[in-house]
C-alpha positions as protocol buffer text, in pm:
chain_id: "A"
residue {
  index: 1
  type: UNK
  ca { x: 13018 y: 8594 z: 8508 }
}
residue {
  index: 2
  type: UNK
  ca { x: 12662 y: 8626 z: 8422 }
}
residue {
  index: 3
  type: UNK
  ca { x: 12574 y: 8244 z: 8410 }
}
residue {
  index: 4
  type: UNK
  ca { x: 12349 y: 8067 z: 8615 }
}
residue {
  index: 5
  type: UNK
  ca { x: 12112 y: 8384 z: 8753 }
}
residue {
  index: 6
  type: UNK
  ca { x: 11833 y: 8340 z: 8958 }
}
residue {
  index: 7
  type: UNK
  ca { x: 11543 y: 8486 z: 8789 }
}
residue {
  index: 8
  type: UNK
  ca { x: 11473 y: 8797 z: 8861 }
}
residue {
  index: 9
  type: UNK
  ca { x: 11190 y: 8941 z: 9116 }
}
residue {
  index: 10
  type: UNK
  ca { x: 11157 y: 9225 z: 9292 }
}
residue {
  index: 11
  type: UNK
  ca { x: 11163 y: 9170 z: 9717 }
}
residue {
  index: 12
  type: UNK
  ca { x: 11317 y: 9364 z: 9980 }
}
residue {
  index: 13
  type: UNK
  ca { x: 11669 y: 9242 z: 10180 }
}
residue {
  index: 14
  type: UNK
  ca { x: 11671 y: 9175 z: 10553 }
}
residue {
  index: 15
  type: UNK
  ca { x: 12089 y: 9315 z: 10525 }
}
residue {
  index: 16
  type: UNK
  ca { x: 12336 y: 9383 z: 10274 }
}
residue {
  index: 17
  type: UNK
  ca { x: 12430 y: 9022 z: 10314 }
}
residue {
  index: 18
  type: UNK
  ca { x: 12113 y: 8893 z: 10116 }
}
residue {
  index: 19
  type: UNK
  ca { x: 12230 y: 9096 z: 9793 }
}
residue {
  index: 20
  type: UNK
  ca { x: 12256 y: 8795 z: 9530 }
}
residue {
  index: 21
  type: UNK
  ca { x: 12401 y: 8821 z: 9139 }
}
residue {
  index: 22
  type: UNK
  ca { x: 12227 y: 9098 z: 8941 }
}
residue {
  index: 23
  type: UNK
  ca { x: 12025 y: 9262 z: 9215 }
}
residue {
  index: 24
  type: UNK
  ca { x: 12020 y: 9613 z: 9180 }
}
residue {
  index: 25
  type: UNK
  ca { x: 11932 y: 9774 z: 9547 }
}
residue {
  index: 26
  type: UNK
  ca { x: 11828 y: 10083 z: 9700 }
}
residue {
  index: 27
  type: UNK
  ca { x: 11911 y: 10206 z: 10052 }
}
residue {
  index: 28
  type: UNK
  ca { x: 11760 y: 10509 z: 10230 }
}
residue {
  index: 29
  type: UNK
  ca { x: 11970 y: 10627 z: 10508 }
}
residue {
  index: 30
  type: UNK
  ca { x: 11898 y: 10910 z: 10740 }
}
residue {
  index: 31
  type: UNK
  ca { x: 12129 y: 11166 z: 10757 }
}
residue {
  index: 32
  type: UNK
  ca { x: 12309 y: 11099 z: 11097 }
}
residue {
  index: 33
  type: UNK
  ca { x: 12351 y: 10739 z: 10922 }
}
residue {
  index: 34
  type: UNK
  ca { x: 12717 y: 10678 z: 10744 }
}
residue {
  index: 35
  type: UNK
  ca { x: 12681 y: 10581 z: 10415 }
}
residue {
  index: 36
  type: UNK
  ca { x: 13037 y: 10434 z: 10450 }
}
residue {
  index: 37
  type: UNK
  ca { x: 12956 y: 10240 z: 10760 }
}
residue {
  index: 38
  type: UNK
  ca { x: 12632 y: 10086 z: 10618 }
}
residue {
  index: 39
  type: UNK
  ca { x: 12800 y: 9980 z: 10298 }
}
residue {
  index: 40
  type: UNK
  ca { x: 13043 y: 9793 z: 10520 }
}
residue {
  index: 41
  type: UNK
  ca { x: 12890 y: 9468 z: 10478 }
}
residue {
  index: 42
  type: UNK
  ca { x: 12835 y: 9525 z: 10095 }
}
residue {
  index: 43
  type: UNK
  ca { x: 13197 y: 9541 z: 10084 }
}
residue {
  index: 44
  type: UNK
  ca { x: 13293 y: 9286 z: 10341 }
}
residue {
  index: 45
  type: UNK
  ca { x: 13108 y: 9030 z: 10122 }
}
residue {
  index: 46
  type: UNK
  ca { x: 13319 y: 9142 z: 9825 }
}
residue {
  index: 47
  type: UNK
  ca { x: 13624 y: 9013 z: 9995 }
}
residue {
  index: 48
  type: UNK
  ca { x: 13453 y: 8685 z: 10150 }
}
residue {
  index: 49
  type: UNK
  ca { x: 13379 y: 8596 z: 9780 }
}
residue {
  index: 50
  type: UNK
  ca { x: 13625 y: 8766 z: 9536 }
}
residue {
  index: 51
  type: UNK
  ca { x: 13478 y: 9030 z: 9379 }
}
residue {
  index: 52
  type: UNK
  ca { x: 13598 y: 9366 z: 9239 }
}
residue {
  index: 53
  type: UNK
  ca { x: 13462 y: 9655 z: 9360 }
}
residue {
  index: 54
  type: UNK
  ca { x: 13373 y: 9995 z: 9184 }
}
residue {
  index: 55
  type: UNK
  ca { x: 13264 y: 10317 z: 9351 }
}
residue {
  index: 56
  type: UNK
  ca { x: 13065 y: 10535 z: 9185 }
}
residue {
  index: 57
  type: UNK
  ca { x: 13093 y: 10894 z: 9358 }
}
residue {
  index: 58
  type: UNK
  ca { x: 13396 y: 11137 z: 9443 }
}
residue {
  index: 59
  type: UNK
  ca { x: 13623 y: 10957 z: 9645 }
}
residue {
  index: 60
  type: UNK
  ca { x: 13559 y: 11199 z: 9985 }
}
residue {
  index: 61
  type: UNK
  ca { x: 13355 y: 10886 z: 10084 }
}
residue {
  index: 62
  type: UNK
  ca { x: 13571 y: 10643 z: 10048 }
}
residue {
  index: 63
  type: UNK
  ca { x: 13513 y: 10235 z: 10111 }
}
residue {
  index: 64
  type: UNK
  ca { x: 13545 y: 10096 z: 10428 }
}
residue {
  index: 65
  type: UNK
  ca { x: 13893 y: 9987 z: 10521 }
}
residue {
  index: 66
  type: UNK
  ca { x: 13840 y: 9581 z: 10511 }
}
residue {
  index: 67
  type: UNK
  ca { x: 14134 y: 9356 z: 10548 }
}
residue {
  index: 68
  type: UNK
  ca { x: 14215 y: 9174 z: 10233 }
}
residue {
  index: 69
  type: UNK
  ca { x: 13996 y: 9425 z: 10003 }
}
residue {
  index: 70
  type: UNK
  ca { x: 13943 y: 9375 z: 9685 }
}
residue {
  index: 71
  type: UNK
  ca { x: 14089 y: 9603 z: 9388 }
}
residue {
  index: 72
  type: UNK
  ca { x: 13867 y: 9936 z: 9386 }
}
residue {
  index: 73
  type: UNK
  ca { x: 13773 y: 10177 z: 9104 }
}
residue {
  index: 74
  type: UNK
  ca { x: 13624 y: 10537 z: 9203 }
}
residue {
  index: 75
  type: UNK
  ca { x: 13437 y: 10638 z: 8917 }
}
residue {
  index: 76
  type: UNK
  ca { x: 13356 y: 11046 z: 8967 }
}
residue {
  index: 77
  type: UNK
  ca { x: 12979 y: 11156 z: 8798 }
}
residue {
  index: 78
  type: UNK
  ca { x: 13092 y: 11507 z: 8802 }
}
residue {
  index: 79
  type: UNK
  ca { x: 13310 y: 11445 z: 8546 }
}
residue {
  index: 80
  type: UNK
  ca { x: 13175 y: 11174 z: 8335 }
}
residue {
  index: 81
  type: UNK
  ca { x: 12793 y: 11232 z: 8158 }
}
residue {
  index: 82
  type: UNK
  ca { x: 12552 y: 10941 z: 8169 }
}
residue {
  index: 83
  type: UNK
  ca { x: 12648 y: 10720 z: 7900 }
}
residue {
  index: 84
  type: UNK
  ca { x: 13018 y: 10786 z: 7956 }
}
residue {
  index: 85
  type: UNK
  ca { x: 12953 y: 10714 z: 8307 }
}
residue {
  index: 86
  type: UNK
  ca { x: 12817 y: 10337 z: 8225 }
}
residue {
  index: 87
  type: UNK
  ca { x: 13063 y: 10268 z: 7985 }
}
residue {
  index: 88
  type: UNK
  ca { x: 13290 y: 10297 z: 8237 }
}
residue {
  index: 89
  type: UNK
  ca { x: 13113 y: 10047 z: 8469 }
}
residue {
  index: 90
  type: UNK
  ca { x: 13044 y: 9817 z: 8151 }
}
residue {
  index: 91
  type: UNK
  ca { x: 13436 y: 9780 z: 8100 }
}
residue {
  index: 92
  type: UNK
  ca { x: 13468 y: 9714 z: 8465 }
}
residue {
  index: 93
  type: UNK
  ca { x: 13238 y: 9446 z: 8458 }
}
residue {
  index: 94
  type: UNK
  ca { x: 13422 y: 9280 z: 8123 }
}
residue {
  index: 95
  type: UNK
  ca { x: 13695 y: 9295 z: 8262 }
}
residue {
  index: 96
  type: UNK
  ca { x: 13682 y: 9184 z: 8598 }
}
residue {
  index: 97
  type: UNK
  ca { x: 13662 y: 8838 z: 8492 }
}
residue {
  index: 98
  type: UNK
  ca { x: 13983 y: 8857 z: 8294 }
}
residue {
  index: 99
  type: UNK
  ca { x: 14139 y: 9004 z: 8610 }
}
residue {
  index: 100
  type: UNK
  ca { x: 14013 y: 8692 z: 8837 }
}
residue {
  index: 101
  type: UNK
  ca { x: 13723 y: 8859 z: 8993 }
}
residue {
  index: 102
  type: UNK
  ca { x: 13416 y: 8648 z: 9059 }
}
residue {
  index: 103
  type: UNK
  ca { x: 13202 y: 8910 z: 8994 }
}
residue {
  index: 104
  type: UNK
  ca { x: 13156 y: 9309 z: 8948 }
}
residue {
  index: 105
  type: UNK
  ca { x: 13026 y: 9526 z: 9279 }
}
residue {
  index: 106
  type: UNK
  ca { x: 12880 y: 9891 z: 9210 }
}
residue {
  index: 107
  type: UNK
  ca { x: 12872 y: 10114 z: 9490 }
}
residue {
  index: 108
  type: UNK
  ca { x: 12691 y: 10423 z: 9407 }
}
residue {
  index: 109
  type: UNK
  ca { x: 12676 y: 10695 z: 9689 }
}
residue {
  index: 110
  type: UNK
  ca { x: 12471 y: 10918 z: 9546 }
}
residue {
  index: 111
  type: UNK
  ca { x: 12451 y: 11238 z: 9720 }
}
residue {
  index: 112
  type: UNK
  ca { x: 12281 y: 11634 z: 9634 }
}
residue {
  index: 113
  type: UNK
  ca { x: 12679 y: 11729 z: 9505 }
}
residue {
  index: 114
  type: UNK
  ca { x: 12613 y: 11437 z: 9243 }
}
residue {
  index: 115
  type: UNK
  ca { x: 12274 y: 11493 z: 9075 }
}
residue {
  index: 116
  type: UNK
  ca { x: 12345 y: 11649 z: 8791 }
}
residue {
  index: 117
  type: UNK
  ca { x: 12227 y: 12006 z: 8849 }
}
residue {
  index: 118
  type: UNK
  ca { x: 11952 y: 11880 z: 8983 }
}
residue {
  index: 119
  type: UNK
  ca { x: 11804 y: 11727 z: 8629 }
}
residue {
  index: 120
  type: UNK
  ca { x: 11546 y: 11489 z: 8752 }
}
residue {
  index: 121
  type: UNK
  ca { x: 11533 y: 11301 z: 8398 }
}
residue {
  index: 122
  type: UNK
  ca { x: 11893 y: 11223 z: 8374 }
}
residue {
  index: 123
  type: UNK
  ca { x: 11925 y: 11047 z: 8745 }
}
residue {
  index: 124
  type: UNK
  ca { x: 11644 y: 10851 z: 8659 }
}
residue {
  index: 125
  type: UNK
  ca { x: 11800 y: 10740 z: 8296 }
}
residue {
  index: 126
  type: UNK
  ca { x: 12102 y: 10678 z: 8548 }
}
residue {
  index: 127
  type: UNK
  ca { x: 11917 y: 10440 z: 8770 }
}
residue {
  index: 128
  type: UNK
  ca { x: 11728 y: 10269 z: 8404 }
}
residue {
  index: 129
  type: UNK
  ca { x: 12086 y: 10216 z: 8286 }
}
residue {
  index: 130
  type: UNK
  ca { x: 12189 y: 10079 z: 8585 }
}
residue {
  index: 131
  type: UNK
  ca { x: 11912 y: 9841 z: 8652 }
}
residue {
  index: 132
  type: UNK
  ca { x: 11945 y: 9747 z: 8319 }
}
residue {
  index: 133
  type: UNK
  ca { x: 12292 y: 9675 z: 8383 }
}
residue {
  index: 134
  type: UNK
  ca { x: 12298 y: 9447 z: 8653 }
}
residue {
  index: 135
  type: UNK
  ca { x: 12059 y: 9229 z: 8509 }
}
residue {
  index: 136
  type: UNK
  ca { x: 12224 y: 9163 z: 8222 }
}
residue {
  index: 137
  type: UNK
  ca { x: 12614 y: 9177 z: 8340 }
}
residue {
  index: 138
  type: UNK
  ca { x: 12465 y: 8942 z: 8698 }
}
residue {
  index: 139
  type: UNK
  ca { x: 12672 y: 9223 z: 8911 }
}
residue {
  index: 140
  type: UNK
  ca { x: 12566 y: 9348 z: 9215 }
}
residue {
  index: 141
  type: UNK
  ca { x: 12461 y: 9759 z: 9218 }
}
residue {
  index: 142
  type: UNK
  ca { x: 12429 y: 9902 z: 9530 }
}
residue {
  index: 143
  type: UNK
  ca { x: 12273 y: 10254 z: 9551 }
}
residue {
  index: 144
  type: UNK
  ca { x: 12290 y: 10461 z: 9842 }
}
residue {
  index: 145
  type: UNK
  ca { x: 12075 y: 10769 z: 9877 }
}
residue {
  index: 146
  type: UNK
  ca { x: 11982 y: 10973 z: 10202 }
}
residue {
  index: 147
  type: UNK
  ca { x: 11644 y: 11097 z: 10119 }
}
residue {
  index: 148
  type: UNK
  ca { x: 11675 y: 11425 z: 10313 }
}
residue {
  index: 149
  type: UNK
  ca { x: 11931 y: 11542 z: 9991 }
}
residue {
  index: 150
  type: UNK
  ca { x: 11661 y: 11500 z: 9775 }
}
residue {
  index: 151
  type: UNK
  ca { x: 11268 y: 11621 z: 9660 }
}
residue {
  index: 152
  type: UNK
  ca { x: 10996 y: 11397 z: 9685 }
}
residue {
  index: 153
  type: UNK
  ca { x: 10891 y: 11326 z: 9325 }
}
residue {
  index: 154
  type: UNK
  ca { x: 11297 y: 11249 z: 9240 }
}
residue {
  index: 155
  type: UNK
  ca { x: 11278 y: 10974 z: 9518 }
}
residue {
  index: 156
  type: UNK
  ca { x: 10961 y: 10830 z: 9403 }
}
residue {
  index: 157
  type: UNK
  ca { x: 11147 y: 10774 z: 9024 }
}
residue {
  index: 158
  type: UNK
  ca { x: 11393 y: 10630 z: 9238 }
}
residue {
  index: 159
  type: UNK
  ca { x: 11261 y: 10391 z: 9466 }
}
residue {
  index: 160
  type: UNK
  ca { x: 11027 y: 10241 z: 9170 }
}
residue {
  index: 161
  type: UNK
  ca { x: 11279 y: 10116 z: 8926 }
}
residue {
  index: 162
  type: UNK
  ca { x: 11506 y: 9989 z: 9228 }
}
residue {
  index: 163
  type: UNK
  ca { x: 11339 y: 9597 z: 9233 }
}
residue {
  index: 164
  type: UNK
  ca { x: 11558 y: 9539 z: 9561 }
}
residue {
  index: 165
  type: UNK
  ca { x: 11569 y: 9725 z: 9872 }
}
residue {
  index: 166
  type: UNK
  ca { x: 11718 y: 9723 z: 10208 }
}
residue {
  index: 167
  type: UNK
  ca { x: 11494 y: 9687 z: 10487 }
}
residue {
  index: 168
  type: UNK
  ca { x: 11122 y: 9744 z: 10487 }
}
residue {
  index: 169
  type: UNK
  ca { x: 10988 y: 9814 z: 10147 }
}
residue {
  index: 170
  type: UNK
  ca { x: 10887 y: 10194 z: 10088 }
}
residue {
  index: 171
  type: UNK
  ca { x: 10589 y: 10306 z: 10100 }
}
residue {
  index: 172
  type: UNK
  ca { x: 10500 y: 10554 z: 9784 }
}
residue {
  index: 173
  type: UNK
  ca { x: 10485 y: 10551 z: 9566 }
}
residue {
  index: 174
  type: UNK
  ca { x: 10332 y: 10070 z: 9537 }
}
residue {
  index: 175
  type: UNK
  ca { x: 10461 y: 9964 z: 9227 }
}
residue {
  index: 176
  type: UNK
  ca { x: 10811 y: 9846 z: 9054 }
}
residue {
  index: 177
  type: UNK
  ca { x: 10933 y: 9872 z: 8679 }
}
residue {
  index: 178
  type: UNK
  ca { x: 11265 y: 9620 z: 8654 }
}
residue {
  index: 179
  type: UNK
  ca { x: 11404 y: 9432 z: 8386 }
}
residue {
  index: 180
  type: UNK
  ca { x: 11321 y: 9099 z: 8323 }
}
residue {
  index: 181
  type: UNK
  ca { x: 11564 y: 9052 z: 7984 }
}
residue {
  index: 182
  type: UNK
  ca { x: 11562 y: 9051 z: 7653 }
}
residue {
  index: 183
  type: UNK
  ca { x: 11349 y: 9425 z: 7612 }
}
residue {
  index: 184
  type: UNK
  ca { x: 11112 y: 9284 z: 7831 }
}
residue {
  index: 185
  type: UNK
  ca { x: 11039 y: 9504 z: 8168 }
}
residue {
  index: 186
  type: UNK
  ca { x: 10839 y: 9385 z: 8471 }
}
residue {
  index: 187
  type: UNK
  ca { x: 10560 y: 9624 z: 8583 }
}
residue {
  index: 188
  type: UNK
  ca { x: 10425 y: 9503 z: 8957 }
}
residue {
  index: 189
  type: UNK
  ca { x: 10234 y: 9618 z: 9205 }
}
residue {
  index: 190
  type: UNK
  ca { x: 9939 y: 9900 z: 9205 }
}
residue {
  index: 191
  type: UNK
  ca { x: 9947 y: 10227 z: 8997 }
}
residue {
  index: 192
  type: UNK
  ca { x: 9735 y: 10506 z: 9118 }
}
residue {
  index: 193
  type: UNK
  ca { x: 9664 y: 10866 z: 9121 }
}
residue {
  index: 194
  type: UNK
  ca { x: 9972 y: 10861 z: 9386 }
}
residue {
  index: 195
  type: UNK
  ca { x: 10221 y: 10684 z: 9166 }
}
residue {
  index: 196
  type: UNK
  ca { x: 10149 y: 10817 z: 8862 }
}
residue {
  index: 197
  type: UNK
  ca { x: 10389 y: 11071 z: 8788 }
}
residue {
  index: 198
  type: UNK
  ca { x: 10656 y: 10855 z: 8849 }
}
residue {
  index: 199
  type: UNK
  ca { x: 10512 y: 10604 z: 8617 }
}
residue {
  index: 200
  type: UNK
  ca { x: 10487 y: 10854 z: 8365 }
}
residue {
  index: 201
  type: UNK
  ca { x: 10821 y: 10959 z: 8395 }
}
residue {
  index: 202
  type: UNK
  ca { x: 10994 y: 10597 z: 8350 }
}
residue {
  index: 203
  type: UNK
  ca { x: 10765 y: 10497 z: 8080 }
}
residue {
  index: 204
  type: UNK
  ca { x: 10876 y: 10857 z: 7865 }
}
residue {
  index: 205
  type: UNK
  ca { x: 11261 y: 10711 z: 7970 }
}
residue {
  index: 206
  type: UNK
  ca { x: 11205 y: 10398 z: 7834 }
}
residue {
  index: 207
  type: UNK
  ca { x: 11004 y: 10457 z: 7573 }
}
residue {
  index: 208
  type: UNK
  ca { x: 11300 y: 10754 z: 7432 }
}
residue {
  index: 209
  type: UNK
  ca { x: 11535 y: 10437 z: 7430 }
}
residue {
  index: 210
  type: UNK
  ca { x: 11340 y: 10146 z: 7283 }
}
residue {
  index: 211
  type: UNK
  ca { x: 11155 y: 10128 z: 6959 }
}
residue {
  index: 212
  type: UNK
  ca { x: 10920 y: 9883 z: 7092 }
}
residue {
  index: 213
  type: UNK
  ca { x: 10851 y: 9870 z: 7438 }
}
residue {
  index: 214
  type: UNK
  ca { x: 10731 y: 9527 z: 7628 }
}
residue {
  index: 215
  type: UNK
  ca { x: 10607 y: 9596 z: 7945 }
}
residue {
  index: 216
  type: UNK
  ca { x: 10515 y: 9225 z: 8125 }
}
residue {
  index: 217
  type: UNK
  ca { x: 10207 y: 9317 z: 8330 }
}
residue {
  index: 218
  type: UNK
  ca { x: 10091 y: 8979 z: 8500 }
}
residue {
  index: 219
  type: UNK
  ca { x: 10184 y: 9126 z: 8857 }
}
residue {
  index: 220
  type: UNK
  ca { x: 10016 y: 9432 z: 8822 }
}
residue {
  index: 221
  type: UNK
  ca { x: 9754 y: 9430 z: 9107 }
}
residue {
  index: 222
  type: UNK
  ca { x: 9583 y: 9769 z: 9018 }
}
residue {
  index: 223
  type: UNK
  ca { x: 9586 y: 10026 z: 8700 }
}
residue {
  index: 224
  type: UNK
  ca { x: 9389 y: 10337 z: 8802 }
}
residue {
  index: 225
  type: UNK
  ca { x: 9281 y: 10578 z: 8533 }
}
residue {
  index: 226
  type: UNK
  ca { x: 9544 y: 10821 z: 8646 }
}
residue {
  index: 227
  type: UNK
  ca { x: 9783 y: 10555 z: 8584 }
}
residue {
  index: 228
  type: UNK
  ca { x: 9622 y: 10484 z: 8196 }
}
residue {
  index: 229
  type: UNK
  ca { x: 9631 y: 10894 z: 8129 }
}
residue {
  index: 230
  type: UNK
  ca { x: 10043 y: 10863 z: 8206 }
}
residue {
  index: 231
  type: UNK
  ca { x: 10064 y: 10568 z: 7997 }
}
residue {
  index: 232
  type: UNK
  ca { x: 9898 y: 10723 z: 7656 }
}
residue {
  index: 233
  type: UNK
  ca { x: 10102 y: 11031 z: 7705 }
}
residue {
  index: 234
  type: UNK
  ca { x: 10446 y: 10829 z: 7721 }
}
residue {
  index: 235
  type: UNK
  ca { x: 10311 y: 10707 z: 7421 }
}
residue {
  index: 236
  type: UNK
  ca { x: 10214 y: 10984 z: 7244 }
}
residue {
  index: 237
  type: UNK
  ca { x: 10588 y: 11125 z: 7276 }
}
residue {
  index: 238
  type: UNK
  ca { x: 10763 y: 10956 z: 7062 }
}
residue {
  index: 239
  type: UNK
  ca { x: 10455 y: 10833 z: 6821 }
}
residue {
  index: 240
  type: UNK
  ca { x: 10697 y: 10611 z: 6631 }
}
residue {
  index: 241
  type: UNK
  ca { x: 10726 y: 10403 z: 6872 }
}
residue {
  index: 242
  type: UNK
  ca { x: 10549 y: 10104 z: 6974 }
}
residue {
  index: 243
  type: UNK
  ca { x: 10450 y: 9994 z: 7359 }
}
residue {
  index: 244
  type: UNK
  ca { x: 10344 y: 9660 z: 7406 }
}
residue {
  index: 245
  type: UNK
  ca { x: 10112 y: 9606 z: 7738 }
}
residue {
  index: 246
  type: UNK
  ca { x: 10130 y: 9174 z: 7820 }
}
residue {
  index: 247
  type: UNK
  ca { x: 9940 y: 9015 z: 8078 }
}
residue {
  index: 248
  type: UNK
  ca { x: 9680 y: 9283 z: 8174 }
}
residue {
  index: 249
  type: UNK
  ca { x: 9355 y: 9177 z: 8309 }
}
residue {
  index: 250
  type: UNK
  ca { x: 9044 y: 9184 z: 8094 }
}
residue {
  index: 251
  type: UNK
  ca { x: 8905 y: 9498 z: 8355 }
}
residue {
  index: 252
  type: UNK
  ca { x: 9242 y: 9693 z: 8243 }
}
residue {
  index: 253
  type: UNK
  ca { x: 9217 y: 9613 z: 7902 }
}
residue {
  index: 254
  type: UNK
  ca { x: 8798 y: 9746 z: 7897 }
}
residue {
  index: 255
  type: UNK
  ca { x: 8900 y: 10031 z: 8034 }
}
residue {
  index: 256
  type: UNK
  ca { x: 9142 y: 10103 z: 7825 }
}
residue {
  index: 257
  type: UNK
  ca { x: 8925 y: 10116 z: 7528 }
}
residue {
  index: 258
  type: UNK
  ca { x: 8630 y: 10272 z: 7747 }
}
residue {
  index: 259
  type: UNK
  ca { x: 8861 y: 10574 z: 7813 }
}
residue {
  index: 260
  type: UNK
  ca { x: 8847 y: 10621 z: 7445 }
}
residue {
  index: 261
  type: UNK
  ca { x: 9272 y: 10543 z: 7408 }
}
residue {
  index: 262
  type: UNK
  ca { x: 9238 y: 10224 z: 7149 }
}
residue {
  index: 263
  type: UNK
  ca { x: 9324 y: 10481 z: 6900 }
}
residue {
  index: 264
  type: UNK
  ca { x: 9610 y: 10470 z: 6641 }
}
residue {
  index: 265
  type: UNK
  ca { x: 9726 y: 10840 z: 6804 }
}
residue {
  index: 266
  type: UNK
  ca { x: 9794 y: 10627 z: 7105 }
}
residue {
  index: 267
  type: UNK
  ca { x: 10046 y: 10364 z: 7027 }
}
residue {
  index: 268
  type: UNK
  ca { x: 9973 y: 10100 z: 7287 }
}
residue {
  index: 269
  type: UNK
  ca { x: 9894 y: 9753 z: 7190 }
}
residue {
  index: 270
  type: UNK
  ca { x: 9729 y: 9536 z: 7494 }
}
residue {
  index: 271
  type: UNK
  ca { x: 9726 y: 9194 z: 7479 }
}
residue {
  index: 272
  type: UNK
  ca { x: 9658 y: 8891 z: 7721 }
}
């Protein structure tokens, strides 16, 4: 199932019809807009090219009714924890292939019943697992969220470790952290005083889950100092760690020592 990937990079989808093999995508939608209308043609393609399809959410919002659907699975969050919850997914996506399936489709409706008591840290390990996921299983995760459900900072975690999106990208916060394989994890875009926060608050998610941390840096346009502050305290967390920083330019990596954090209490290694 997972053979013959494009690489991946984030961009932004015209329609549901551009999502490709190991995209995972995020969709805004305002809250007249149907979440089960809109994830129509996410759906319709499923049947068009043999896919199975799993729902992740309660099924009160259920699929659209498509002739000639293919086999569904409602996974319910409220009663499954995180890592339950992707094991779940993981053994849909092994077997699906077994069952004839060319591939697995995720359809996350993720609404205010479903967030977990409102724990900001655990939706955004959600979305890590996910996106981590997708790009190593090649199936398609949609996410569906309706921003009015939701408080600003949670949505800027959200939108920034999404690599695909429907429609026009979002504004805030500029940057994306994605997967790029084998530990490694994309960094692009421009990290400011704005972003920040949220780039704190992946890099402390990843960091709790990897004993050495590549982050690939080549397509980072801009590193503010605000943006080098949240990266030495995700470090300084979980000191037994190790972060690797590859492909930042020489101005990042002076600065970086100029703002006195090339110190062994901040383990960050930089290299070209």
């Amino acid at each position: 199932m997972n053979e013959g990937r494009p690489v991946r990079a984030a961009r932004s989808l015209a329609t549901l019809d551009d999502v490709e093999s190991g995209d995972h995508v995020c969709q805004f939608l305002e809250p007249a807009e149907n979440i089960v209308e809109y994830s129509r043609a996410f759906v319709a393609d499923g049947v068009l090219f043999g896919d199975k399809l799993v729902i992740v959410g309660t099924d009160d919002r259920p699929a659209p009714e498509i002739a000639g659907a293919p086999a569904r699975v409602v996974l319910d969050p409220a009663r499954l924890d995180g890592s339950a919850l992707l094991a779940a997914v993981r053994r849909e996506a092994a077997s699906a292939g077994r069952e004839g399936f060319r591939a697995l489709r995720v359809l996350r409706h993720v609404t205010a019943d479903h967030r977990d008591d409102g724990r900001r840290e655990t939706m955004l390990q959600s979305e890590l697992d996910l996106e981590e996921f997708a790009a190593d299983s090649g199936a398609m995760v949609l996410c569906t969220y309706q921003p009015a459900d939701w408080d600003p900072p949670t949505l800027d975690q959200v939108r920034c470790v999404h690599p695909h999106h429907v429609g026009s990208r979002p504004a805030a916060p500029e940057f994306r952290v994605y997967t790029t394989g084998e530990g490694r994890w994309t960094v692009s875009g421009v990290i400011d005083s704005e972003g920040a926060p949220a780039f704190g608050a992946v890099l402390r998610g990843l960091v709790a889950h990897a004993a050495t941390l590549r982050l690939i840096c080549h397509d980072l346009e801009f590193f503010d100092a605000a943006g080098m502050r949240a990266l030495a305290d995700a470090a300084r967390c979980l000191p037994e760690r190790v972060v690797i920083i590859e492909g930042a330019n020489e101005t990042v990596r002076l600065s970086w020592g100029l703002s006195g954090y090339a110190v062994p209490e901040v383990p960050v290694v930089m290299v070209p």
